[in-house]
C-alpha positions as YAML, in Angstrom:
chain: A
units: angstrom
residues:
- id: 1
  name: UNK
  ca: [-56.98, -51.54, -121.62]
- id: 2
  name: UNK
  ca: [-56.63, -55.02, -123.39]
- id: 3
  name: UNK
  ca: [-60.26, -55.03, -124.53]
- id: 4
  name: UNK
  ca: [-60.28, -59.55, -124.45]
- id: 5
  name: UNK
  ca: [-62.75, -60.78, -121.98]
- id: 6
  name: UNK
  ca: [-64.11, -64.04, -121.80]
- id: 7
  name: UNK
  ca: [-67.77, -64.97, -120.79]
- id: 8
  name: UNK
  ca: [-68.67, -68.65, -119.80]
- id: 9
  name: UNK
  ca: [-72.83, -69.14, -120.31]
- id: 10
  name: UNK
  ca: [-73.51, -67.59, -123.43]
- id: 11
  name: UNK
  ca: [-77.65, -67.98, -122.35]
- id: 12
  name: UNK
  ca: [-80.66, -65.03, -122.85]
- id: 13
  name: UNK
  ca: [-78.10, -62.86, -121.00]
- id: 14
  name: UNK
  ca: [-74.45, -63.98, -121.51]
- id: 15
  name: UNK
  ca: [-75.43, -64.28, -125.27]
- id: 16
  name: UNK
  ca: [-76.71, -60.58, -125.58]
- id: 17
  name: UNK
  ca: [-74.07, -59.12, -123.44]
- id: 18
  name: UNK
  ca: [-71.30, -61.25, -125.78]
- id: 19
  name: UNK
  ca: [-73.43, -59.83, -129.11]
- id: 20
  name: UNK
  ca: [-73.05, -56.25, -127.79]
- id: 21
  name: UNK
  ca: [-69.51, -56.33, -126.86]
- id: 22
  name: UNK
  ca: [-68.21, -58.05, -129.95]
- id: 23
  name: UNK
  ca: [-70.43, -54.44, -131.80]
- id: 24
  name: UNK
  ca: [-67.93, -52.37, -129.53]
- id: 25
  name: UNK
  ca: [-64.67, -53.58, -130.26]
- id: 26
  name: UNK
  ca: [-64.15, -55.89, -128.00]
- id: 27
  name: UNK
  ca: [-62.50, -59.98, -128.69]
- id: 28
  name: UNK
  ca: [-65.16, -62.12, -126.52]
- id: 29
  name: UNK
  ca: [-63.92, -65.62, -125.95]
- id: 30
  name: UNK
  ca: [-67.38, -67.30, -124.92]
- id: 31
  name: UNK
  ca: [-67.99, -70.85, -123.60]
- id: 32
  name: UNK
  ca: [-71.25, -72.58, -123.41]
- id: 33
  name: UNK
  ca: [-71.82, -76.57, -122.60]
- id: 34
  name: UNK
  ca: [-75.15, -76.20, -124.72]
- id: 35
  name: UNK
  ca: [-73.64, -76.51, -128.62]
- id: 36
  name: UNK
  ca: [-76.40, -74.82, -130.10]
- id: 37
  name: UNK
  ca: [-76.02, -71.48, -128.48]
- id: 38
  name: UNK
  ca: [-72.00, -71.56, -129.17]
- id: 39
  name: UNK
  ca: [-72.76, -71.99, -133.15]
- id: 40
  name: UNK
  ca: [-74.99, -69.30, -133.34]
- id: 41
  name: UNK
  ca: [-72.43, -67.04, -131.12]
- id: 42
  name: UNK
  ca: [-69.72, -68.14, -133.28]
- id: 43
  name: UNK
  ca: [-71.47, -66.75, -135.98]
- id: 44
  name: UNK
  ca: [-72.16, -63.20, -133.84]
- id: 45
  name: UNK
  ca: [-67.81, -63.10, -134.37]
- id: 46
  name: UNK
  ca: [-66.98, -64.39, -130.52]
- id: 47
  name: UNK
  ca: [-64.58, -66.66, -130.99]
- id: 48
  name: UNK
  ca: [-65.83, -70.14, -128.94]
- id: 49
  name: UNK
  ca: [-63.36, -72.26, -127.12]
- id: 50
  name: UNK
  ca: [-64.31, -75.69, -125.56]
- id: 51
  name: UNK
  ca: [-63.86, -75.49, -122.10]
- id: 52
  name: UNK
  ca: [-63.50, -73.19, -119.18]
- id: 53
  name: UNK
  ca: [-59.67, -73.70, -118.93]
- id: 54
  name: UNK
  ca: [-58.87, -72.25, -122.57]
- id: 55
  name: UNK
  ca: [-61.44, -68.75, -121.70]
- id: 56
  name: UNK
  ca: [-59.15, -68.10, -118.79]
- id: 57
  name: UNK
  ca: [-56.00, -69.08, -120.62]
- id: 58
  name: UNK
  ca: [-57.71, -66.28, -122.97]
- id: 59
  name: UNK
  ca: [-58.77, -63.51, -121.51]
- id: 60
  name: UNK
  ca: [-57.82, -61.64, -118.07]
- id: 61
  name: UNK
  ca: [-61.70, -60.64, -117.27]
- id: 62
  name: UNK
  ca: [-63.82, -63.31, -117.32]
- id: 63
  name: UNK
  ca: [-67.69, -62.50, -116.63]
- id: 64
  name: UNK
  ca: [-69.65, -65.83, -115.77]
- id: 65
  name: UNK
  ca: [-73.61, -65.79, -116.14]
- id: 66
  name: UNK
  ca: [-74.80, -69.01, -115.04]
- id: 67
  name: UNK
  ca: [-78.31, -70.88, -114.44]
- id: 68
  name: UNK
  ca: [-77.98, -72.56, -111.02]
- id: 69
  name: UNK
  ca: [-75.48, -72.58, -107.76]
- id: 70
  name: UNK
  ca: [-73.89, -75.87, -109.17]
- id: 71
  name: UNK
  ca: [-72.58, -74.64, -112.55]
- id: 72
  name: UNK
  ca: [-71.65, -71.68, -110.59]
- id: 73
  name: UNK
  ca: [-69.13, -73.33, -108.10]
- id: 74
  name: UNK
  ca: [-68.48, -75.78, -110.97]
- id: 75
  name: UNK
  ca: [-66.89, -73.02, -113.13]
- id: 76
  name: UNK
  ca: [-65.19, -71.34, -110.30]
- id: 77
  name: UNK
  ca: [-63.84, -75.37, -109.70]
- id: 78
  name: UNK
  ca: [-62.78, -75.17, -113.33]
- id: 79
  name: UNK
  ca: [-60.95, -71.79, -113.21]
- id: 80
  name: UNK
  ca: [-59.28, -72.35, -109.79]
- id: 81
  name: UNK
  ca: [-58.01, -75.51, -111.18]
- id: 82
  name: UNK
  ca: [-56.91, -73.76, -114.70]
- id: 83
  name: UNK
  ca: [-52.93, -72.74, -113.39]
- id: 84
  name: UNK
  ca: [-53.51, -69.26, -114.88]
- id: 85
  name: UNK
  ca: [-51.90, -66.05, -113.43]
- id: 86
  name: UNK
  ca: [-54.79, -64.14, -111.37]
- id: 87
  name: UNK
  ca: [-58.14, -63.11, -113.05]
- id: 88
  name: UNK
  ca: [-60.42, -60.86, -112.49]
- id: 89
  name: UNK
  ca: [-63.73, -63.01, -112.23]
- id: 90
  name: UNK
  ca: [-67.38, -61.26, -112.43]
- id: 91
  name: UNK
  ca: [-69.91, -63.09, -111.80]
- id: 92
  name: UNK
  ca: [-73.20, -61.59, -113.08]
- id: 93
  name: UNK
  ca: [-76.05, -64.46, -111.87]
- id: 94
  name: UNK
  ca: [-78.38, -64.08, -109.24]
- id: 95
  name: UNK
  ca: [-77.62, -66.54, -106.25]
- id: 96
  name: UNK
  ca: [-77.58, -66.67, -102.99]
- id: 97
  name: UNK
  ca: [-75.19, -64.86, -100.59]
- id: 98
  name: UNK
  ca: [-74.07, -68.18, -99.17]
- id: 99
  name: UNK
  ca: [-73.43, -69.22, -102.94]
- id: 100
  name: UNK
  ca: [-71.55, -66.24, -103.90]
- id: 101
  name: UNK
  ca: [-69.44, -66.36, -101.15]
- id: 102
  name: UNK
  ca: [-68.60, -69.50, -101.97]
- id: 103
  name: UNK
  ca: [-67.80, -68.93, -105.51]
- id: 104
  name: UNK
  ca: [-65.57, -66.38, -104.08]
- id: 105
  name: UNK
  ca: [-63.86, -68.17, -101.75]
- id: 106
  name: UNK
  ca: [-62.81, -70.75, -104.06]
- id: 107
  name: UNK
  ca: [-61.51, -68.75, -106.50]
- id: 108
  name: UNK
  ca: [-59.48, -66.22, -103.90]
- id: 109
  name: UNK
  ca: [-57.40, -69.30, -102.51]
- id: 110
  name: UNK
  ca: [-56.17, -69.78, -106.11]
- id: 111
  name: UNK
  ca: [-55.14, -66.15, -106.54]
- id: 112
  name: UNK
  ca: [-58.22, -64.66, -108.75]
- id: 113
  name: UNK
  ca: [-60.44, -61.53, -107.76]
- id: 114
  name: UNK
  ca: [-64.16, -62.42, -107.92]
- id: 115
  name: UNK
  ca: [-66.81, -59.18, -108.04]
- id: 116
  name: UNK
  ca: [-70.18, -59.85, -107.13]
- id: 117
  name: UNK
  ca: [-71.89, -58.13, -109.98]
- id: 118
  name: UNK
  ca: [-75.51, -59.17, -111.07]
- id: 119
  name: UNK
  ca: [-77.61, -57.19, -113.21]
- id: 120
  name: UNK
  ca: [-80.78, -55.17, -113.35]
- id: 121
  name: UNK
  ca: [-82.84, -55.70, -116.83]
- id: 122
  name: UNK
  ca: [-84.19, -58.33, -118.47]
- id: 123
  name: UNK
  ca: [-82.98, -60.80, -121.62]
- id: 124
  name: UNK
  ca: [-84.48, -57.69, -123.90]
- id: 125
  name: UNK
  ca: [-83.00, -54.96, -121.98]
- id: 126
  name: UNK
  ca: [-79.65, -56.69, -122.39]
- id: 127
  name: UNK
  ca: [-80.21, -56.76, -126.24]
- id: 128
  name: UNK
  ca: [-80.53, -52.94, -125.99]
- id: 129
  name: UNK
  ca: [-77.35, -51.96, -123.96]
- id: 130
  name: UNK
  ca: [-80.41, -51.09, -120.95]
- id: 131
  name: UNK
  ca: [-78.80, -52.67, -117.78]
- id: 132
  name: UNK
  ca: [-77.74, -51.53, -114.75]
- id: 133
  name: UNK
  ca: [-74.60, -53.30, -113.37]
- id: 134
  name: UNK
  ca: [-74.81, -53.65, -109.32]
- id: 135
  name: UNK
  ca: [-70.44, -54.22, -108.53]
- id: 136
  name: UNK
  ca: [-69.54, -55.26, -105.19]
- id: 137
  name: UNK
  ca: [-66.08, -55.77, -104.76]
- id: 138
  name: UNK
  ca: [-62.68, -55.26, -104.76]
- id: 139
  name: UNK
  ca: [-62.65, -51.28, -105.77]
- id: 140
  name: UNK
  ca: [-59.67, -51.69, -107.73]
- id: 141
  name: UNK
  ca: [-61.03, -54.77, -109.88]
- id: 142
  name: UNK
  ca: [-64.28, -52.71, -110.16]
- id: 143
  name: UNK
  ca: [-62.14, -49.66, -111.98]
- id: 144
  name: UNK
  ca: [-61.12, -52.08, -114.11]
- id: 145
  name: UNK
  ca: [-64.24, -53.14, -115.32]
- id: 146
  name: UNK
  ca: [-65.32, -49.68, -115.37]
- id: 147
  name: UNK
  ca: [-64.94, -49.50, -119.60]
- id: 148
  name: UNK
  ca: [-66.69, -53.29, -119.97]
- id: 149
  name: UNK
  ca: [-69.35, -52.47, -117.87]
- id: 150
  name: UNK
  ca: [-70.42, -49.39, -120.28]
- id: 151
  name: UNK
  ca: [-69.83, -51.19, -123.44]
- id: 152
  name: UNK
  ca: [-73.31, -53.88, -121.93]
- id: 153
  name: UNK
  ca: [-74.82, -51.47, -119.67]
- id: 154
  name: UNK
  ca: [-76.41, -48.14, -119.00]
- id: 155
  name: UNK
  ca: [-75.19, -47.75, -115.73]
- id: 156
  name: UNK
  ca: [-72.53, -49.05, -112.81]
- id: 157
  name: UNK
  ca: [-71.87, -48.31, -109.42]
- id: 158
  name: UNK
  ca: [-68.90, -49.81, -107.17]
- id: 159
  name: UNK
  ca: [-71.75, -50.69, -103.96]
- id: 160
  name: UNK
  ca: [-68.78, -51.34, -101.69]
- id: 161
  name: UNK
  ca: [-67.35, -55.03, -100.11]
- id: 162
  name: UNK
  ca: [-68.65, -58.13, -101.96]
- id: 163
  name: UNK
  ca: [-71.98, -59.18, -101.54]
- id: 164
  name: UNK
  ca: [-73.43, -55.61, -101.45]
- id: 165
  name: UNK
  ca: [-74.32, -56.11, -105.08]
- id: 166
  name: UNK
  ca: [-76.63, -58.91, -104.59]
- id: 167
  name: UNK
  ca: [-78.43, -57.39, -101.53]
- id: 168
  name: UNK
  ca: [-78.98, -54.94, -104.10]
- id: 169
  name: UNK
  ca: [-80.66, -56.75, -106.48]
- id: 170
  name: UNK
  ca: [-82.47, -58.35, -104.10]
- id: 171
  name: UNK
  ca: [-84.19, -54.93, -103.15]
- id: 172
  name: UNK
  ca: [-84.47, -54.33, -107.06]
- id: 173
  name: UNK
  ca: [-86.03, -57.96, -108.10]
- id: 174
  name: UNK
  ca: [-88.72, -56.90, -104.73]
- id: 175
  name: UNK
  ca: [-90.18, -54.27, -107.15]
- id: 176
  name: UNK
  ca: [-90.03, -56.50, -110.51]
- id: 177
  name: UNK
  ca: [-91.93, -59.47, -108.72]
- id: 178
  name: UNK
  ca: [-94.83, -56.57, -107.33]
- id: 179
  name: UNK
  ca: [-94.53, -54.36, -110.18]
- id: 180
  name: UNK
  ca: [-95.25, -57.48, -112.69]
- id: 181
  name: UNK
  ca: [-98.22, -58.72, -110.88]
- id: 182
  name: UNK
  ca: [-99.35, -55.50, -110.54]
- id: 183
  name: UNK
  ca: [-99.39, -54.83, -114.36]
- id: 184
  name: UNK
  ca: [-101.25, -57.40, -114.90]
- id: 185
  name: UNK
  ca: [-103.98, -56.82, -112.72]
- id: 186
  name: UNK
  ca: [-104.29, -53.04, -114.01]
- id: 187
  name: UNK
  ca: [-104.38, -54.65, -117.29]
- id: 188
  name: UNK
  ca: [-107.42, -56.78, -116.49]
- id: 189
  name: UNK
  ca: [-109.31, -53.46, -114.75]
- id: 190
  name: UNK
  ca: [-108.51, -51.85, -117.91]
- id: 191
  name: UNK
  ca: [-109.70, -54.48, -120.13]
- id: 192
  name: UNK
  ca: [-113.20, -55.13, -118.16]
- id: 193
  name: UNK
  ca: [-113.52, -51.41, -117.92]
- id: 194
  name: UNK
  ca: [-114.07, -51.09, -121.55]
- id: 195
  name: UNK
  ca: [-110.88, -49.23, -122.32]
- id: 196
  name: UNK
  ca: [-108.80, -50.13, -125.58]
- id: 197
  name: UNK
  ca: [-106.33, -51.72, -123.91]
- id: 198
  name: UNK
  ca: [-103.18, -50.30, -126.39]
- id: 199
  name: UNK
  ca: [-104.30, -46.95, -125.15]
- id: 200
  name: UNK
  ca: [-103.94, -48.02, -122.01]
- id: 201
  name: UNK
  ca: [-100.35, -48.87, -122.84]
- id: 202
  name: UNK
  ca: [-99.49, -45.71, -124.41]
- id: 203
  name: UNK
  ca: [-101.18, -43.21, -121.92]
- id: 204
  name: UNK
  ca: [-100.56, -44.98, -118.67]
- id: 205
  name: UNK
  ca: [-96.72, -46.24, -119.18]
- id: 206
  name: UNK
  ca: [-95.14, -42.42, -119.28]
- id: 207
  name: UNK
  ca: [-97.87, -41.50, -116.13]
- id: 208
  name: UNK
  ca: [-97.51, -41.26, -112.14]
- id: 209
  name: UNK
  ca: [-98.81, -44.88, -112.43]
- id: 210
  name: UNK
  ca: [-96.40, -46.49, -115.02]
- id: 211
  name: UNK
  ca: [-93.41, -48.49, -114.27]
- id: 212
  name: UNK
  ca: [-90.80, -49.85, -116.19]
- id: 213
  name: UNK
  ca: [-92.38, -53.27, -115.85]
- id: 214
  name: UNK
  ca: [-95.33, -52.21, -116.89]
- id: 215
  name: UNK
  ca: [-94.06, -50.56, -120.47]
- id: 216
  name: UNK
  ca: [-92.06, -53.64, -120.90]
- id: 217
  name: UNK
  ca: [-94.80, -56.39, -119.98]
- id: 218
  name: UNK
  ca: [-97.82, -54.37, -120.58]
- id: 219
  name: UNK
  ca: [-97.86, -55.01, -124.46]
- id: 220
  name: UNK
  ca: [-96.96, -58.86, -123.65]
- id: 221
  name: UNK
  ca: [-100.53, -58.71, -122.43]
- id: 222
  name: UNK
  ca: [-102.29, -56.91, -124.30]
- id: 223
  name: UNK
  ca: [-100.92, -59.21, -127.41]
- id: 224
  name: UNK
  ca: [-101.33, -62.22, -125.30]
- id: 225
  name: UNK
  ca: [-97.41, -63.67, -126.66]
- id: 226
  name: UNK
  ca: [-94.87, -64.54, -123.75]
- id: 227
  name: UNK
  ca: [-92.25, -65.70, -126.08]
- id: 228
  name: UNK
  ca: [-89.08, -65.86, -126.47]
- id: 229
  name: UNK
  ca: [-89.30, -64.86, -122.59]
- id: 230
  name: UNK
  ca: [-87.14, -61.96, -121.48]
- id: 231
  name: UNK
  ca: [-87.53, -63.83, -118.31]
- id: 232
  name: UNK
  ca: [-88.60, -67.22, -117.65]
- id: 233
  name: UNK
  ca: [-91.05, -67.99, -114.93]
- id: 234
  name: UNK
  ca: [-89.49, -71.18, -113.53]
- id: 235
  name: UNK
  ca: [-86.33, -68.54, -113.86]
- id: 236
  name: UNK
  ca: [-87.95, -66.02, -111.60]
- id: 237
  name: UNK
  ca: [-89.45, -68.60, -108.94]
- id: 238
  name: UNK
  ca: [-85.92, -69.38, -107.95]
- id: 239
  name: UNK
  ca: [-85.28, -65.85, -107.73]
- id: 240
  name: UNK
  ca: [-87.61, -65.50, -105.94]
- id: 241
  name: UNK
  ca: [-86.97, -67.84, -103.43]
- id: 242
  name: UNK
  ca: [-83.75, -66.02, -102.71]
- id: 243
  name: UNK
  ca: [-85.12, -62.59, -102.35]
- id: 244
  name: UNK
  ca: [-87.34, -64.67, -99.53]
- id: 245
  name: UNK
  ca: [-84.84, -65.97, -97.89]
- id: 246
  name: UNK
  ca: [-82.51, -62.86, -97.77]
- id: 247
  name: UNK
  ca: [-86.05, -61.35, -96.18]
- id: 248
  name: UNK
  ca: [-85.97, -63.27, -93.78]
- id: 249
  name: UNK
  ca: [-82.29, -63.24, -93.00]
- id: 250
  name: UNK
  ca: [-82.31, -59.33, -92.44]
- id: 251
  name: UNK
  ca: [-85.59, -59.82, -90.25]
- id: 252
  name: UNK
  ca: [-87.92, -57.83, -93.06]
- id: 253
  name: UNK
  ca: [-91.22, -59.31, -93.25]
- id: 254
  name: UNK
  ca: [-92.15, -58.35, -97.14]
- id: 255
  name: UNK
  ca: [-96.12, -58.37, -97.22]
- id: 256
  name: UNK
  ca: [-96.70, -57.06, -100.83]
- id: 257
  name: UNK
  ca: [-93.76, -59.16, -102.52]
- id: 258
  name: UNK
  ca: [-95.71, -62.38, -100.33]
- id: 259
  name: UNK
  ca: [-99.31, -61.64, -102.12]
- id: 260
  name: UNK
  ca: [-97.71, -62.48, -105.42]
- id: 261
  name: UNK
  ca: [-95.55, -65.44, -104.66]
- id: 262
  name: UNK
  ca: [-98.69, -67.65, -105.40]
- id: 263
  name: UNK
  ca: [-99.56, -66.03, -108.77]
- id: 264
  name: UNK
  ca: [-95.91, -66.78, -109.92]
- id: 265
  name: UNK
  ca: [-96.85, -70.29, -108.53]
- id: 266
  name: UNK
  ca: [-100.05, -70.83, -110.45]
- id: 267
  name: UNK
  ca: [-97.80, -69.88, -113.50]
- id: 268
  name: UNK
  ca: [-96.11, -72.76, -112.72]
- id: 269
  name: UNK
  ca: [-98.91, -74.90, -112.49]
- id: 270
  name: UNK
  ca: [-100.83, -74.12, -115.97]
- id: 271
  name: UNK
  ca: [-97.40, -74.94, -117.45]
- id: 272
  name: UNK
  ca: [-95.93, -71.29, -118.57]
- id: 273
  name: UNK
  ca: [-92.32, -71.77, -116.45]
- id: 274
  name: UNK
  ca: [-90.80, -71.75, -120.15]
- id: 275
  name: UNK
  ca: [-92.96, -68.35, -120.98]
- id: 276
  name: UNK
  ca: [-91.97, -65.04, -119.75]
- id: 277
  name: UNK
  ca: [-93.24, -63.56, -116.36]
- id: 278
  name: UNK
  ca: [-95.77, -61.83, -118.25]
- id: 279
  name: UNK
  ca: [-97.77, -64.63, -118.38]
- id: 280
  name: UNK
  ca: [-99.31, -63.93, -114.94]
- id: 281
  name: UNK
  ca: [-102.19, -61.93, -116.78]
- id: 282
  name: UNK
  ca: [-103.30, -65.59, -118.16]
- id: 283
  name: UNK
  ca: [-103.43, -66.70, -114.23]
- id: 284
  name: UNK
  ca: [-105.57, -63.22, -112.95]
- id: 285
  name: UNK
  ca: [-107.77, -63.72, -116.32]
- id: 286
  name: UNK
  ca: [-108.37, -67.28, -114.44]
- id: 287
  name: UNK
  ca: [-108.44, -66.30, -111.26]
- id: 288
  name: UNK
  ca: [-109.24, -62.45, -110.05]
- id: 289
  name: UNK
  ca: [-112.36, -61.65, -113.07]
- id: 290
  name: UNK
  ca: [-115.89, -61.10, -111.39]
- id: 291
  name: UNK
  ca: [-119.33, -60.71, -112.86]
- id: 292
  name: UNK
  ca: [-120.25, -57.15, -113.03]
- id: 293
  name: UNK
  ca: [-122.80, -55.48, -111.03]
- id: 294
  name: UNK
  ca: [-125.79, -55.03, -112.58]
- id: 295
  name: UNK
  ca: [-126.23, -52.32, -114.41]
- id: 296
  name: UNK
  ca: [-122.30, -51.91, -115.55]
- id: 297
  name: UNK
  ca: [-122.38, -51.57, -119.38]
- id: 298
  name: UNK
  ca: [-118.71, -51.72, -119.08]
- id: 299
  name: UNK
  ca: [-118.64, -54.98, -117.63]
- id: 300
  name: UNK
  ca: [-117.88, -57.79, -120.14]
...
């Protein structure tokens, strides 16, 4: 296959995903309105162009990764409106259904193929090849992308007609918004139980009681250092407002995933939305410690 594709939002994800594709062979034509990150992906060997008409002039895949439902539908605007033959267009944020519909829509009455495909990992699992690519989709668009998806990922699946790849990460992003919180309350037990808490890291992580979240954010905690964030908290509140409302749509009331929607909102309120998720072991520190009953030597 003609191994060109373009990527427009060359951010925490785009960037790594454009670093590990130019390492594989592949000519990445990237565009990014922020300046900075284009320089320093120039200098990664992807070859920047200044708008969204020359990527798809460019390159026949074009993967967008995008920070909010208006630069979304404002690239698909931009590629509709670039006279180009038909592309195949993945789009790789997290949005809503409504949103990604409508990305679709616009860029199907110009002639292009848009494949919901967001991903499962964080900004560091993307550095390391370590994401799982959810494609929804035209089938034949998805074999396609079959090669580019293993040259950024670990693992793809074609999850059927378009949208089925965000209900998917819905279900997965659940787990990562429980499975955080959760960390960081074991973190704290450990910590006031006396145990060194790097031990607790190492034994616990590979256990029945580990997660992945846990032996990636774990050792955030224990060293107390949330950046560069792998994922942003302001980030993940708007995520998480989508997994809500997608709850709600399917008539699932979500009782566990509820119970930590107000950590990730105290986060926001002690002024860590730039830090990485993580950070909810500063809010529990604040908010969950105790004093010991008497008599507890482990107690601190």
């Amino acid at each position: 296959m003609d191994k060109t594709v373009g990527i427009i939002g060359l951010g925490i994800m785009g960037g790594a995903i454009a670093r590990n594709l130019v390492a594989r062979g592949w000519r990445v034509i990237g565009f990014d309105t922020d300046a900075a990150k284009c320089a320093e992906l120039a200098e990664a060997d992807v070859v920047i162009v200044e708008n969204v008409a020359h990527v798809v002039r460019n390159a026949p895949i074009i993967m967008t990764s995008l920070p909010t439902p208006a630069a979304v539908e404002s690239v698909a605007k931009a590629i509709a409106d670039s006279g180009q033959p038909p592309r195949i267009v993945v789009e790789l944020s997290t949005l809503t259904l409504a949103d990604k519909l409508r990305f679709e829509a616009i860029l199907k009455q110009a002639g292009h193929i848009a494949l919901d495909c967001p991903l499962s990992g964080t900004g560091a699992q993307a550095k390391l090849r370590d994401l799982i690519v959810y494609a929804s989709g035209d089938s034949a668009a998805i074999a396609k992308c079959v090669p580019l998806f293993a040259d950024f990922g670990k693992q793809s699946a074609d999850l059927g007609v378009y949208g089925n790849g965000s209900r998917m990460k819905f279900v997965a992003n659940h787990l990562v918004a429980i499975h955080n919180v959760a960390t960081a309350e074991a973190m704290i037990l450990a910590e006031r139980a006396g145990l060194d808490p790097k031990l607790v890291v190492e034994m616990v992580g590979p256990g029945a009681g580990g997660s992945r979240m846990f032996q990636m954010r774990a050792p955030m905690m224990v060293e107390g250092k949330y950046e560069p964030a792998t994922m942003k908290v302001s980030t993940w509140k708007k995520d998480m407002a989508i997994i809500a409302e997608f709850a709600g749509d399917v008539g699932v009331e979500t009782p566990m995933f509820t119970l930590t929607q107000p950590v990730y909102t105290q986060a926001m309120a002690m002024g860590l939305g730039d830090q990485d998720t993580a950070s909810v072991f500063e809010v529990l520190k604040k908010t969950i410690v105790t004093a010991p009953k008497s008599g507890n030597k482990n107690g601190k």
